[in-house]
N, C-alpha and C positions, 0 to 999 in steps of 0.2 A: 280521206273520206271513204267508209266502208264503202263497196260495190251493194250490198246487202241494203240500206239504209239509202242509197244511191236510189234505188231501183225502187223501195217503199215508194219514195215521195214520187219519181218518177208517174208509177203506179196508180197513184193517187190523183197527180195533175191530170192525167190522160183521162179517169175517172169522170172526175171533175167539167173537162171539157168535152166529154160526151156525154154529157149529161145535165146541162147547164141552164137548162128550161126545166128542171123538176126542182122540189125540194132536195136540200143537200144540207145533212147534221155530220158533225165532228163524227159520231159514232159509229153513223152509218159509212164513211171512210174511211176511217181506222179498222172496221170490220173488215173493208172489203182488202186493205193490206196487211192484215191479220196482227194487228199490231191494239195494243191498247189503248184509251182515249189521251192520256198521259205522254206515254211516249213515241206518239202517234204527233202529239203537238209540238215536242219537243226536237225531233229532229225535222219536222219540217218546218219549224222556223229557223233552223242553224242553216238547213240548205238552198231556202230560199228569199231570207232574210224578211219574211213577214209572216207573222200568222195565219193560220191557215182559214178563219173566218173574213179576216181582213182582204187575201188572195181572191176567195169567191166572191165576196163583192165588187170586187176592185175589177175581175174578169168579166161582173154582167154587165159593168157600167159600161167599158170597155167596147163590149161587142156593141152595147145600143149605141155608143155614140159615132161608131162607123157604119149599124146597121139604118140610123137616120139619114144617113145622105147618098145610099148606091142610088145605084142611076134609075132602077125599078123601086120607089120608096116603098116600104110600107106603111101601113097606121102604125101612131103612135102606140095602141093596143096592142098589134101583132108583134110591135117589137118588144113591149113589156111581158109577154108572155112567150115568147122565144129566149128571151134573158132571163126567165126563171123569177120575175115578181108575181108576188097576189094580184094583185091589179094596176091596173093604168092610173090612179092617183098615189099608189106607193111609188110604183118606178116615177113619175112626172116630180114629184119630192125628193124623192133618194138622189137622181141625178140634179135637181137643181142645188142642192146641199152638197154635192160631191165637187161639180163643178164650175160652181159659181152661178152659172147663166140655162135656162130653163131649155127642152129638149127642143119646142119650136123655135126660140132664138138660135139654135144651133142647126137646125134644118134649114132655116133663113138663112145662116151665113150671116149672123149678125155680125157689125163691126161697132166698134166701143165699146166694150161694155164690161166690164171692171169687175173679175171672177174674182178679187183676191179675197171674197167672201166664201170662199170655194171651199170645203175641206182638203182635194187636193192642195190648195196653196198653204192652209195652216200646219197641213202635216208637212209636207214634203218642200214648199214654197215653190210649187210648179205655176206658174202664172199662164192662163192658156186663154186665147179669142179661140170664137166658134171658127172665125172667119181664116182664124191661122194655115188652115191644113186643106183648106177648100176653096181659100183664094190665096196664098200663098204669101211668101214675104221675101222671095228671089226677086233680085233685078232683071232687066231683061237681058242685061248681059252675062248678069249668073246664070238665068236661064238656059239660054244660048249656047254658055259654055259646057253645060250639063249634055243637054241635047249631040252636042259636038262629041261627046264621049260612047255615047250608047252607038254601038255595036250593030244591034240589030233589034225589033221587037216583033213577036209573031206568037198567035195562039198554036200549042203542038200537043201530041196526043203521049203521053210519055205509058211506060206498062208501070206494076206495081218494081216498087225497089225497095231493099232492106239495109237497114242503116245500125252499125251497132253506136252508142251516143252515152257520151258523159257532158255533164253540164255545168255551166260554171256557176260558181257558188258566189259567185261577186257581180251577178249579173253581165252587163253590158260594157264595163271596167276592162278595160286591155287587159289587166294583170289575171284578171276570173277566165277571159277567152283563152287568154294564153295557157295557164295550167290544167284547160279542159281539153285543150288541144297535148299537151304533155302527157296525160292522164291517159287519151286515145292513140299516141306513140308509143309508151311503154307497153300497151294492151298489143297493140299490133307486133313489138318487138319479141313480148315475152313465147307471144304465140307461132313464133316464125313466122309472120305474115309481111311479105314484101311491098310493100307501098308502092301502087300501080296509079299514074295520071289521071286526073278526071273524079275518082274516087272517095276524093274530101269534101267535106261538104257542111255546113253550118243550119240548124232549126232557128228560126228567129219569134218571137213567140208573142211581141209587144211594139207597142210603139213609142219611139224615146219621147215623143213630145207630147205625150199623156203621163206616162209613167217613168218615177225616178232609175237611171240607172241602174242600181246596187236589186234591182228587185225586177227588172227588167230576166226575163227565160231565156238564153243562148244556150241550144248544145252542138258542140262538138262534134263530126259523125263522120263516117266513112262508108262504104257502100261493101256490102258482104253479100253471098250466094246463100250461105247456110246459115239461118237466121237460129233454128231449131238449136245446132251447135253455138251460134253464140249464146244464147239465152244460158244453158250450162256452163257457162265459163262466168258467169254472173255479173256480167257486162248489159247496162243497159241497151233496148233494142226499138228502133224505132221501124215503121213503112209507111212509106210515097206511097199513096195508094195510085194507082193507074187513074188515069183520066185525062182531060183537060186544062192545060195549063200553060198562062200567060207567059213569056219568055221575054227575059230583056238583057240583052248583053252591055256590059258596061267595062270600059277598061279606063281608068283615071287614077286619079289617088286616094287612096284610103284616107286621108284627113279630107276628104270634100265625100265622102259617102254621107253623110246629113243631109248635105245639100240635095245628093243625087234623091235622097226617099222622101226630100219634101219636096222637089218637085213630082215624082211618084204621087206623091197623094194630092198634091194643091195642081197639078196641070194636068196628068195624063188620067187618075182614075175619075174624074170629074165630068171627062169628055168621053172616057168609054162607053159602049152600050152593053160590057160583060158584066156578068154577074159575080162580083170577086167576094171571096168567101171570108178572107181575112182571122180564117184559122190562127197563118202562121205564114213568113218566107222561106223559104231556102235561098241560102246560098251554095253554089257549084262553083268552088274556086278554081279557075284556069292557069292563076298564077298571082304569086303575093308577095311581093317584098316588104316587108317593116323598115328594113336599113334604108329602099330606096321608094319608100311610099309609094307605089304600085301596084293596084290592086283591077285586077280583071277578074271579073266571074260573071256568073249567068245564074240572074234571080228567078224564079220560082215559084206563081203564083196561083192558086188551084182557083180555077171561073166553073161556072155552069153553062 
């Protein structure tokens, strides 16, 4: 995959998500990555594996349906005009057609209630309860065992950090992490740059239990001083902004990481009183085996 074409689409998402509450046309994107409406569409469906009409809707519904439940609600209105609808009876339509079950049943934590009316489910066959991610579906002995792995958790002030980042083009898919992680090897190798601890690190951009895999955002990253020079070498470039941020250390196994981010979301952000943004995660890997399933790192999460 070019770095050039990389760094469009790149360009475009970042676009996109800072800017998610205004109108947003094909043209007006493809302008701003100086690319034309055409092949503007064209490579960013090869790299993200969806339309890029399809990506923006799929982002506002997204944010509403995590912006209905933080622990400071807003009105339904403030959230439909933060997600970038016309109004409070488009977005209250949009998302019941999206995901089966209407924006107050899902603020309720309703339980029963049979989305597979949902467009998520007829596209993708995602079958999802409001109540899934907010009261959760761990035992308590999963629970428990989850808890028993976390490390530490503590809100900490971190400065701004510079990440250069390739993404994988297969989503959430081992074999897409793995080749974005290969893609940020050979960068580093080619460049004489010696791989220093602490320094890896993964953007996580989506939730698996909303959105299918394969279309699911993961990049790839590692931690660089001179961002200016990466940008010239035409390696995507991300930054941590400085701030505020949730910390949770987790050492278990990488096949129960599912487990670990639904109880993240269905026990601990439920009970929080932070204000979590739900931009995006990072991961801080500390260390990773694949051969021997162990997976320790330290998540990532930007609060107010």
């Amino acid at each position: 995959m070019p770095f050039r074409d990389q760094q469009r689409v790149h360009q475009a998402i970042n676009y996109v998500l800072e800017n998610i509450a205004a109108p947003l046309s094909v043209a007006e994107v493809a302008a701003q990555v100086h690319l034309s409406e055409f092949h503007f569409h064209r490579i960013f469906k090869r790299i993200t594996n969806e339309p890029f009409n399809q990506f923006v809707r799929r982002k506002r519904l997204e944010k509403a349906f995590h912006s209905l439940v933080r622990y400071n609600q807003p009105s339904i209105t403030q959230v439909s005009e933060c997600c970038g609808f016309s109004s409070p009876a488009n977005f209250s339509k949009a998302f019941q057609a999206y995901f089966g079950f209407s924006a107050s049943q899902h603020r309720q934590g309703a339980l029963g209630i049979d989305s597979k009316n949902g467009k998520l489910f007829s596209k993708y066959g995602k079958e999802i309860s409001p109540a899934l991610l907010y009261n959760g579906s761990l035992s308590e002995q999963e629970s428990d065992d989850i808890k028993a792995k976390i490390k530490r958790t503590e809100v900490v002030s971190l400065p701004e950090t510079h990440y250069c980042v390739i993404a994988s083009t297969q989503g959430y898919e081992i074999e897409g992490v793995l080749e974005a992680w290969n893609g940020i090897q050979q960068w580093l190798a080619f460049h004489h740059i010696e791989v220093e601890a602490g320094r890896n690190a993964g953007f996580c951009f989506d939730n698996t239990w909303l959105t299918p895999n394969q279309v699911c955002r993961y990049e790839s990253a590692y931690a660089i001083d001179d961002i200016e020079w990466a940008k010239q070498t035409g390696i995507c470039t991300r930054t941590l902004p400085a701030g505020r941020y949730l910390l949770i250390e987790y050492a278990g196994k990488m096949s129960n990481i599912q487990s670990f981010y639904l109880w993240l979301l269905s026990e601990y952000f439920p009970t929080t009183r932070l204000t979590i943004t739900y931009e995006y995660v990072v991961e801080r890997y500390l260390e990773v085996d694949y051969e021997e399933d162990i997976f320790h790192l330290e998540v990532l999460i930007k609060v107010l």
